[in-house]
C-alpha positions in Angstrom: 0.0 0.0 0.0 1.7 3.2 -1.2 1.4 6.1 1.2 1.6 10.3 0.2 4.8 11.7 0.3 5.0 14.8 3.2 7.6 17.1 2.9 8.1 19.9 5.8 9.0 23.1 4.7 8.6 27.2 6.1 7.3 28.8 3.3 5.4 27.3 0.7 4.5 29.5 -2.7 2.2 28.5 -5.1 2.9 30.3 -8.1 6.4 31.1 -9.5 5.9 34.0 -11.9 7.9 37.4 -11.1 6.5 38.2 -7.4 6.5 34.2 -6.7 10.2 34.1 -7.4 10.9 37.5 -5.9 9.1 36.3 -2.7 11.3 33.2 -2.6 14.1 34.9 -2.5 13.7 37.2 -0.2 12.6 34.7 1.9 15.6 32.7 1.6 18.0 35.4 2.3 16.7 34.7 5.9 16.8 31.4 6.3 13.1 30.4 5.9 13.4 26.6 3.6 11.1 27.4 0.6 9.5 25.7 -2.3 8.0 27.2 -5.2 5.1 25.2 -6.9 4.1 25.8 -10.1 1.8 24.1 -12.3 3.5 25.2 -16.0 6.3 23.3 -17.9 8.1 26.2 -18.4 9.1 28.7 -15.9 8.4 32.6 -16.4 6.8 32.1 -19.2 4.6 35.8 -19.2 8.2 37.5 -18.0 9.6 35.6 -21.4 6.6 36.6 -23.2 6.6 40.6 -22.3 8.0 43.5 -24.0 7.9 42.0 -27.4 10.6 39.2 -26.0 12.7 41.8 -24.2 10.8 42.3 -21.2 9.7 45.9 -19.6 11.1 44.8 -16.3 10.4 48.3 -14.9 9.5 52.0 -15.1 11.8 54.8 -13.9 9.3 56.5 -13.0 7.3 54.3 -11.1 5.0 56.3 -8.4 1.4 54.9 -7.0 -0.6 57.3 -9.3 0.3 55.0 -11.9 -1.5 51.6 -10.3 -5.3 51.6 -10.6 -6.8 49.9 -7.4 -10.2 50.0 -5.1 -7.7 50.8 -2.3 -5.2 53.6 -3.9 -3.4 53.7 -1.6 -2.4 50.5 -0.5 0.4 49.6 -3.3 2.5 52.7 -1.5 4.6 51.2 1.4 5.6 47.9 -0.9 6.3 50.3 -3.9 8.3 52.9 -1.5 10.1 49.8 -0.1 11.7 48.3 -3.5 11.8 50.9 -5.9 12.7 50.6 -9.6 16.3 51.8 -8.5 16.6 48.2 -6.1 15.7 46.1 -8.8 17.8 47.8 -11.7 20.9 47.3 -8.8 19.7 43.4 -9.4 20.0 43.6 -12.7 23.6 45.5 -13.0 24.5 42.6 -10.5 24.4 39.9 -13.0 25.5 42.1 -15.6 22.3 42.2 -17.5 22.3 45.3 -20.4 19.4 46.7 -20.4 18.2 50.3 -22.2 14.8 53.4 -22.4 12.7 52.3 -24.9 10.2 56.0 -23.9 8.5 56.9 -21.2 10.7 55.4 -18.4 10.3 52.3 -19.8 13.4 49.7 -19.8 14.1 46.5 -21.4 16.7 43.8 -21.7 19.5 44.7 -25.2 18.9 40.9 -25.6 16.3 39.2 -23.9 13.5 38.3 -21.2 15.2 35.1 -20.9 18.3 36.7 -19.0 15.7 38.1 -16.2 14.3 34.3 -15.4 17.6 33.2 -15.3 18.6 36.0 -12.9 15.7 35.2 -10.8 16.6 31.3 -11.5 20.0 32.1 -9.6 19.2 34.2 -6.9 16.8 31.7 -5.7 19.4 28.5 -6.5 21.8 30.9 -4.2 19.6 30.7 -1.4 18.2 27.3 -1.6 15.1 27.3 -2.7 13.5 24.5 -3.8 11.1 24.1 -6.8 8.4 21.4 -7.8 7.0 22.2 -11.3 5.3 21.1 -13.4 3.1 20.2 -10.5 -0.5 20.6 -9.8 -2.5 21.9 -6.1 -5.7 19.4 -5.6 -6.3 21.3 -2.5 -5.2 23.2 0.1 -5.8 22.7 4.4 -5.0 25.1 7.0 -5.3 24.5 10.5 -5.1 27.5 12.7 -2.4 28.0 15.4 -3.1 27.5 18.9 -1.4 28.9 22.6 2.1 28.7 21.9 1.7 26.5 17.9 2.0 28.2 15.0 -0.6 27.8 12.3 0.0 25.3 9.5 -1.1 24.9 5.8 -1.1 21.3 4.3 -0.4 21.7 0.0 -2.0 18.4 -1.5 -0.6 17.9 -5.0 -0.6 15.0 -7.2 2.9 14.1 -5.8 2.6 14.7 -2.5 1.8 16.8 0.4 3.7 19.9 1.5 3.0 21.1 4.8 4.1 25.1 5.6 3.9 27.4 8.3 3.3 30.6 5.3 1.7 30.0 2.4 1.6 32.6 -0.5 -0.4 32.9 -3.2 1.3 34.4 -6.4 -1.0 32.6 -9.0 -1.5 35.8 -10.9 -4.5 36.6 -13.0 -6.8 35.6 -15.3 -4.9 37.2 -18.8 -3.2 35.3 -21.1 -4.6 31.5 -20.8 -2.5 30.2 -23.4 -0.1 30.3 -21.2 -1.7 28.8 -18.0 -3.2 31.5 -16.2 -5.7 29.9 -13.9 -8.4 31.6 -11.5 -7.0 29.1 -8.6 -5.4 32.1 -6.4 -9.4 33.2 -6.2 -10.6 30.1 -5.2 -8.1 30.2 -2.3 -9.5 33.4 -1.5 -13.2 32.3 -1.4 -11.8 29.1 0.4 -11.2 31.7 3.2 -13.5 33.8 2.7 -11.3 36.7 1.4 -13.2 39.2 -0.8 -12.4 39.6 -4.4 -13.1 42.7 -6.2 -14.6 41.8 -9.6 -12.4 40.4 -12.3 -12.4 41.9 -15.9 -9.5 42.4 -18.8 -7.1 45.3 -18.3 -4.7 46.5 -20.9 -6.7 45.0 -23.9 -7.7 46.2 -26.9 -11.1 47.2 -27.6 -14.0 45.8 -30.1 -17.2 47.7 -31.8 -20.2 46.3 -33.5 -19.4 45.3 -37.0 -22.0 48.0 -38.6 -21.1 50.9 -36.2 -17.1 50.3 -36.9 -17.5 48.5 -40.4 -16.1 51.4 -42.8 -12.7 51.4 -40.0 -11.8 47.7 -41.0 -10.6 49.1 -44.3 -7.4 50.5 -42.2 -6.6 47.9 -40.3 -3.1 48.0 -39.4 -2.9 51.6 -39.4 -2.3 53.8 -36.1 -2.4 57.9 -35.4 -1.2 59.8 -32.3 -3.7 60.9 -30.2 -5.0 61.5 -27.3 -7.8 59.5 -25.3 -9.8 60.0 -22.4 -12.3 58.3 -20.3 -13.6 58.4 -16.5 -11.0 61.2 -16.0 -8.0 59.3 -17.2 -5.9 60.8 -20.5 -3.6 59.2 -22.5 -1.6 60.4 -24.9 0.4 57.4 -27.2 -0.8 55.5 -30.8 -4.2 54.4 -31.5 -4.2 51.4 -33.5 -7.1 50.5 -35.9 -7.9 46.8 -36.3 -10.1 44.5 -37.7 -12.2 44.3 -34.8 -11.6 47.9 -33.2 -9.0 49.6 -32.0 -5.9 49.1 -29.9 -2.3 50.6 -29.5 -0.7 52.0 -26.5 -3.0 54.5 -26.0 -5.6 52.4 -26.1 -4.6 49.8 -24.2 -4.1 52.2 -21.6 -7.2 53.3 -21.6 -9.2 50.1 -21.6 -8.3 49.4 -17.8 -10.5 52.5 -17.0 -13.4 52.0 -19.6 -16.4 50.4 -18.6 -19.2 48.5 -21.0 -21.4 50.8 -22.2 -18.9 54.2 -21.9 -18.1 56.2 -24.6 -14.0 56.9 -25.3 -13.1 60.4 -26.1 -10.3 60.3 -29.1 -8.5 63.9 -29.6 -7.3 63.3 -32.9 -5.3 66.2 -33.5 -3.7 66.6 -30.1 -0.4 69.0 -31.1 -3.0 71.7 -33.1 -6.2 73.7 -32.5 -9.0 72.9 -35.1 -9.9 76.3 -35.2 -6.8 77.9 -36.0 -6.1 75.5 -38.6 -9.5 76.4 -39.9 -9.4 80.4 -39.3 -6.1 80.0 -40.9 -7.2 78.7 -44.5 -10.9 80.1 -43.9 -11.7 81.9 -47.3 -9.6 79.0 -49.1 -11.5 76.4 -51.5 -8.9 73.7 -50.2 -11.3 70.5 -49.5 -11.8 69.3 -45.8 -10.7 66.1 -46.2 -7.4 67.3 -48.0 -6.9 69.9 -45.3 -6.8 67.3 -42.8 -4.7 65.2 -44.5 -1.8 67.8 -43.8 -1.9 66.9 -40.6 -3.5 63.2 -40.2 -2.7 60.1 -42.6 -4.8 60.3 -45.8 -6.8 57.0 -45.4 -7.9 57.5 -42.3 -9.1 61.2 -43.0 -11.2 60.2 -45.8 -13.0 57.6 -43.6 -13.2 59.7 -40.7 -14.8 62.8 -42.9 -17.3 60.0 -44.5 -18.2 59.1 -41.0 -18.0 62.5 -39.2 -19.9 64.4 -42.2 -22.9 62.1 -42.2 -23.6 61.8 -38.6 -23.4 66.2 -38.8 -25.2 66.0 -42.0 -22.9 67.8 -44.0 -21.0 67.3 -47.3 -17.4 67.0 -47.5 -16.8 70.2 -49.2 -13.9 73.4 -49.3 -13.7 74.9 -46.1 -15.4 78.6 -47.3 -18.5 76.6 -48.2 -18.8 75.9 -44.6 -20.2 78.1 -41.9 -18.5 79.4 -38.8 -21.3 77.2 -36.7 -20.3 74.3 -39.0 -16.5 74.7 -38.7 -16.6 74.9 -34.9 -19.0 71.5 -35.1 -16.2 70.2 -37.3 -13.2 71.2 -34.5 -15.2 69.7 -31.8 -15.1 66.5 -33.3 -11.7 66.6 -34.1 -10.7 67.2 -30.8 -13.3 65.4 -28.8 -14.4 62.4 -31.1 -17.1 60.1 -29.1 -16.8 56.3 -29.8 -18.7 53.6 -28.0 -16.8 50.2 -27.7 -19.1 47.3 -27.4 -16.4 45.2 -25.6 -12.9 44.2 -25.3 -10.6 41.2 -27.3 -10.7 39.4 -24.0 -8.6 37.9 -21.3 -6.6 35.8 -24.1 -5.2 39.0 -25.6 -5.3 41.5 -22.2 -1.9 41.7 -20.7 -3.5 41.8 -17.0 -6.7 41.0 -14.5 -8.1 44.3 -13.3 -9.4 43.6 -9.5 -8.6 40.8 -7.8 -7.7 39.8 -3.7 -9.5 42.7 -1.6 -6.2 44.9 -0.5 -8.6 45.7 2.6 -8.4 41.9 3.5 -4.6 42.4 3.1 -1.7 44.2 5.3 -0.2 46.7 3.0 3.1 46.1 5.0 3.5 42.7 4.5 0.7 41.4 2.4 -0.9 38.9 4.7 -4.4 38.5 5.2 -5.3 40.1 7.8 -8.0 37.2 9.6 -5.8 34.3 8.2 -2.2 34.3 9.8 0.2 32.7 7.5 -1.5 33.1 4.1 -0.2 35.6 1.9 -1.2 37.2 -1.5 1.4 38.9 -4.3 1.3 39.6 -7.5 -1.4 40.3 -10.2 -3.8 38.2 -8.3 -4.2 40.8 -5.5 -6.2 44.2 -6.6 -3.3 46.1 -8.0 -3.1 46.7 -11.7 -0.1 49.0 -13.1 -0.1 51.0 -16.4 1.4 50.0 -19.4 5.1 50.2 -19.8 6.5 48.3 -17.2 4.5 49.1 -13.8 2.8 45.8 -13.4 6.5 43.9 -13.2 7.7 46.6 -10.4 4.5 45.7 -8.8 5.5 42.1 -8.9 9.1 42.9 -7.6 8.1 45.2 -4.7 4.9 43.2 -3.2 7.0 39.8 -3.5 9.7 41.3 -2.0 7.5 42.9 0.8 6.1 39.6 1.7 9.6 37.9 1.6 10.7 39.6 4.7 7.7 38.7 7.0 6.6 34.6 5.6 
């Protein structure tokens, strides 16, 4: 009769992504025997994924205004406590090249590959121990009493580890092609930990076919502008596509649009309307050609079609138009209302907006604050960054919080 393997160890963490492995070592550095469980074949594979292969490990600039979270707030002390600055030392340790793409944003000269084997070493240095691929049937807990310390029992399909701290660094729900799994959820519902409602973040957006058909003819093509929605602006490339829009700027903006929203696009965000108009007003130059000084000819012709028939007027020279007209014309430009009907999804989003309830959490050392022990990092916890490195220094700086304290 066979009987399950047990194995004894401080810290156990399901999950070996970028805060999983961060947590680990960190946790080692003090002593604390640790095992990383992880249910892929292949480690780190978003981190090998990201940046276009090179990885955005990081943003310069990196400051809490740039996380979006029910709790603002609470991403501070980890943030404040391994900055951009700690983990860039990590990378000049291991002699990793790494440049600015814009915006603050850095990436590895070669590729992601040299972070996971960065993060590989640092945790072989401190002797952390890994079981993967390897999946959790369930996990137990029973709760510490007078002088005992609380214990979790991991049942895989190997064996059974039993920990004193377990942390959860499962991550989200984006990207399933790769094995992103709602599991770090269900260990909060085990326990009755709040999650704030789950939806795609940093995804492009879709459009019913007959409201966006006449766009599909540009797929591929993409103009600088500027977009807003519930207060939030971004300036960066709007991409059209087959099925909507995307780009930077859009992508951005998706994590703060909700279902039945409108988008504002500014599509002329270095010029006034006006003045363009007022400048050429008594010339018989056509709108569309006017525009197209400023604005890539394909899409101006499809935008005038679109913009002239919903203010039922002709595309026509500029001193056939009236002042009233004009100004109509500007407003648009400048404030151009579009109504997504939904998003690509979670297989195309780059992260899970919502997520563990940070008022279930310790913003110090991200454990749950009616469950000694159990910890949550990562995406999986209600945090979500910006694009252009922000989610990754969220990664680092709540692993590495919780790796002084499991």
């Amino acid at each position: 009769m066979s009987t399950v393997k047990r194995i004894c160890k401080d810290v156990a963490i399901i999950g070996a992504g970028a805060a999983g492995m961060m947590c680990a070592i960190e946790a080692g550095k003090r002593g604390r025997r640790v095992i990383l469980i992880d249910h892929a074949r292949q480690l780190g594979e978003k981190i090998r994924i990201s940046g276009g292969g090179r990885c955005n490990f990081t943003n310069r600039y990196c400051s809490p205004e740039y996380f979006i979270s029910n709790n603002p707030h609470f991403c501070r002390s980890a943030l404040a406590r391994f900055t951009p600055q700690d983990f860039m030392a990590l990378i000049n340790k291991h002699g990793i090249r790494y440049h600015e793409k814009k915006l603050g944003q850095l990436f590895c000269d070669e590729n992601a590959q040299q972070i996971i084997d960065m993060l590989q070493e640092e945790c072989a240095a401190v002797g952390v121990d890994w079981q993967m691929p390897s999946q959790v049937k369930e996990v137990q807990y029973q709760a510490g009493n007078g002088s005992g310390t609380q214990t979790f029992l991991i049942v895989t399909e190997r064996n059974t580890i039993e920990a004193e701290s377990l942390v959860v660094a499962t991550g989200g729900l984006s990207i399933p092609q790769i094995g992103a799994s709602s599991y770090g959820y269900q260990i909060a519902n085990q326990f009755d930990i709040a999650v704030i409602p789950l939806r795609p973040g940093l995804v492009g957006l879709t459009f019913n076919a007959e409201e966006f058909l006449q766009f599909k003819g540009i797929s591929g093509l993409s103009i600088d502008a500027e977009v807003s929605c519930n207060g939030a602006i971004f300036r960066e490339q709007v991409l059209f596509t087959h099925r909507g829009l995307s780009g930077p700027a859009i992508l951005q903006i998706s994590s703060y649009w909700q279902p039945k929203q409108a988008i504002h696009i500014n599509v002329l965000p270095s010029h006034t309307a006006t003045e363009i108009f007022s400048e050429v007003r008594n010339s018989s130059v056509l709108l569309s050609n006017l525009l197209s000084r400023f604005l890539p000819k394909r899409f101006v012709q499809i935008w005038c079609d679109t913009i002239c028939n919903e203010l039922s007027l002709a595309i026509q020279p500029i001193n056939r138009y009236s002042d009233a007209e004009l100004q109509q014309i500007a407003d648009k430009l400048h404030c151009w209302q579009v109504f997504p009907s939904g998003t690509v999804g979670y297989k195309k989003a780059e992260v899970t907006i919502g997520g563990v309830d940070t008022r279930e959490l310790s913003s110090k050392t991200m454990q749950a604050n009616r469950v000694p022990g159990l910890y949550f990092i990562g995406e999986v916890v209600d945090v979500t960054g910006h694009l252009g490195g922000f989610n990754f220094q969220w990664a680092w700086a709540s692993g590495h919080a919780a790796g002084q304290f499991v």
